[in-house]
C-alpha positions in Angstrom: -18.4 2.2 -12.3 -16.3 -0.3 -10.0 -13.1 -1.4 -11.8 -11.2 -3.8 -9.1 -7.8 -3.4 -8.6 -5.8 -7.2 -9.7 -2.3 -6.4 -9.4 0.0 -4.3 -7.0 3.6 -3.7 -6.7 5.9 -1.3 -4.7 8.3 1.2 -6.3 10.3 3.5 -4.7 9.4 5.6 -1.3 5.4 5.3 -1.3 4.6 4.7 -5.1 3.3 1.2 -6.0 2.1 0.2 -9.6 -2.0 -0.3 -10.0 -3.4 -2.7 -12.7 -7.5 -3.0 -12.7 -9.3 -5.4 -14.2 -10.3 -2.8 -17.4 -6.4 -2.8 -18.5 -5.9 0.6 -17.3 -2.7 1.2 -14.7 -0.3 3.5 -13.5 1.8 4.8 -10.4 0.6 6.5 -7.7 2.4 8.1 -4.7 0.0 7.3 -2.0 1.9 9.5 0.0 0.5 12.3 -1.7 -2.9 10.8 -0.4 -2.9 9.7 2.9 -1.9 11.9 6.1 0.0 8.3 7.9 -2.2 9.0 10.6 -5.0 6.6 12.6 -4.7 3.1 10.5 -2.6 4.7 8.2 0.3 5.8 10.2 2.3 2.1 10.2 2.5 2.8 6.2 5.1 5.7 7.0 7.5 2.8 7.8 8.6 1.7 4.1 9.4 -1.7 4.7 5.8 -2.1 5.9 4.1 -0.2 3.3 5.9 -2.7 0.9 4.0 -5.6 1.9 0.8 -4.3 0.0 -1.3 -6.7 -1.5 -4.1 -7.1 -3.3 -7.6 -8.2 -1.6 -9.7 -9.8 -4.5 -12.5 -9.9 -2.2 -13.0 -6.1 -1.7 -11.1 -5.3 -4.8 -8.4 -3.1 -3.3 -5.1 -2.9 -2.1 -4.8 -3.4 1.6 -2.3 -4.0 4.3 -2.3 -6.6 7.0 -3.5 -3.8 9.8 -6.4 -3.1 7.7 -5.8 -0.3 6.1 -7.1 0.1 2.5 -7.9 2.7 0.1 -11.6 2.8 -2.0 -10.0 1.4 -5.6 -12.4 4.1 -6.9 -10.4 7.1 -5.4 -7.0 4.8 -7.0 -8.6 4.7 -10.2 -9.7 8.5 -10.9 -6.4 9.1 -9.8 -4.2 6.9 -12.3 -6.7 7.7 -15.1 -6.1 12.1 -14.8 
Protein backbone atom coordinates (compact mmCIF):
# COMPACT_ATOMS: atom_id res chain seq x y z
CA UNK A 1 0.00 0.00 0.00
CA UNK A 2 1.16 3.67 -1.09
CA UNK A 3 0.49 6.21 1.69
CA UNK A 4 1.87 9.73 0.24
CA UNK A 5 3.82 11.77 2.25
CA UNK A 6 1.67 15.57 2.79
CA UNK A 7 3.72 17.29 5.20
CA UNK A 8 7.60 17.81 5.93
CA UNK A 9 9.54 19.79 8.22
CA UNK A 10 13.24 19.90 9.39
CA UNK A 11 14.47 19.36 12.91
CA UNK A 12 17.71 19.29 14.09
CA UNK A 13 21.00 17.86 12.03
CA UNK A 14 19.23 15.48 9.42
CA UNK A 15 15.85 14.61 11.17
CA UNK A 16 12.68 16.16 9.50
CA UNK A 17 9.10 15.33 10.72
CA UNK A 18 6.81 13.00 8.17
CA UNK A 19 2.99 13.26 8.08
CA UNK A 20 1.17 10.83 5.32
CA UNK A 21 -1.94 11.08 4.21
CA UNK A 22 -3.23 7.88 6.63
CA UNK A 23 -2.47 10.13 9.97
CA UNK A 24 0.45 8.27 10.75
CA UNK A 25 4.04 10.40 11.35
CA UNK A 26 7.11 10.54 13.00
CA UNK A 27 10.91 11.62 12.81
CA UNK A 28 13.32 10.14 10.94
CA UNK A 29 17.14 10.74 10.77
CA UNK A 30 17.70 10.34 7.14
CA UNK A 31 21.16 10.40 7.87
CA UNK A 32 20.96 7.10 9.24
CA UNK A 33 19.65 6.20 5.58
CA UNK A 34 21.40 7.74 2.98
CA UNK A 35 25.40 7.52 2.32
CA UNK A 36 25.40 11.75 1.04
CA UNK A 37 26.89 10.36 -1.94
CA UNK A 38 25.85 10.70 -5.99
CA UNK A 39 22.56 12.97 -5.75
CA UNK A 40 22.55 12.69 -2.27
CA UNK A 41 25.83 14.18 -1.28
CA UNK A 42 24.56 18.16 -1.46
CA UNK A 43 22.08 17.02 1.59
CA UNK A 44 25.37 16.70 3.90
CA UNK A 45 25.31 20.61 3.79
CA UNK A 46 22.42 21.31 6.52
CA UNK A 47 21.24 24.42 5.29
CA UNK A 48 20.46 22.69 2.00
CA UNK A 49 19.00 19.62 3.35
CA UNK A 50 16.53 22.13 5.13
CA UNK A 51 14.87 23.16 2.17
CA UNK A 52 12.98 19.81 1.83
CA UNK A 53 9.66 19.86 0.53
CA UNK A 54 7.03 17.94 -0.20
CA UNK A 55 6.21 16.87 -4.05
CA UNK A 56 2.38 16.06 -4.13
CA UNK A 57 2.87 14.78 -7.46
CA UNK A 58 5.22 11.76 -6.69
CA UNK A 59 4.15 11.74 -3.05
CA UNK A 60 7.55 12.25 -1.54
CA UNK A 61 9.83 14.52 -0.05
CA UNK A 62 12.37 15.82 -2.56
CA UNK A 63 15.06 18.47 -2.87
CA UNK A 64 15.42 20.90 -5.68
CA UNK A 65 18.61 18.68 -7.24
CA UNK A 66 16.33 15.82 -7.47
CA UNK A 67 16.99 13.82 -4.88
CA UNK A 68 14.08 11.96 -3.26
CA UNK A 69 13.51 9.01 -1.15
CA UNK A 70 10.55 6.18 -2.12
CA UNK A 71 7.83 7.45 0.75
CA UNK A 72 7.37 3.65 1.06
CA UNK A 73 11.02 3.05 2.57
CA UNK A 74 9.91 6.57 4.88
CA UNK A 75 6.89 4.99 5.91
CA UNK A 76 8.10 1.35 7.20
CA UNK A 77 10.49 3.26 8.80
CA UNK A 78 8.31 5.75 11.03
CA UNK A 79 5.76 2.93 11.57
CA UNK A 80 8.67 0.26 13.41
Amino acid sequence: MLVDIIEVKPLTAYKLYLRFEDGTSGEIDISKIITFKGIFAKLKDKQYFSTVKVNSDIGTICWENGADISPCTLYKLIKH
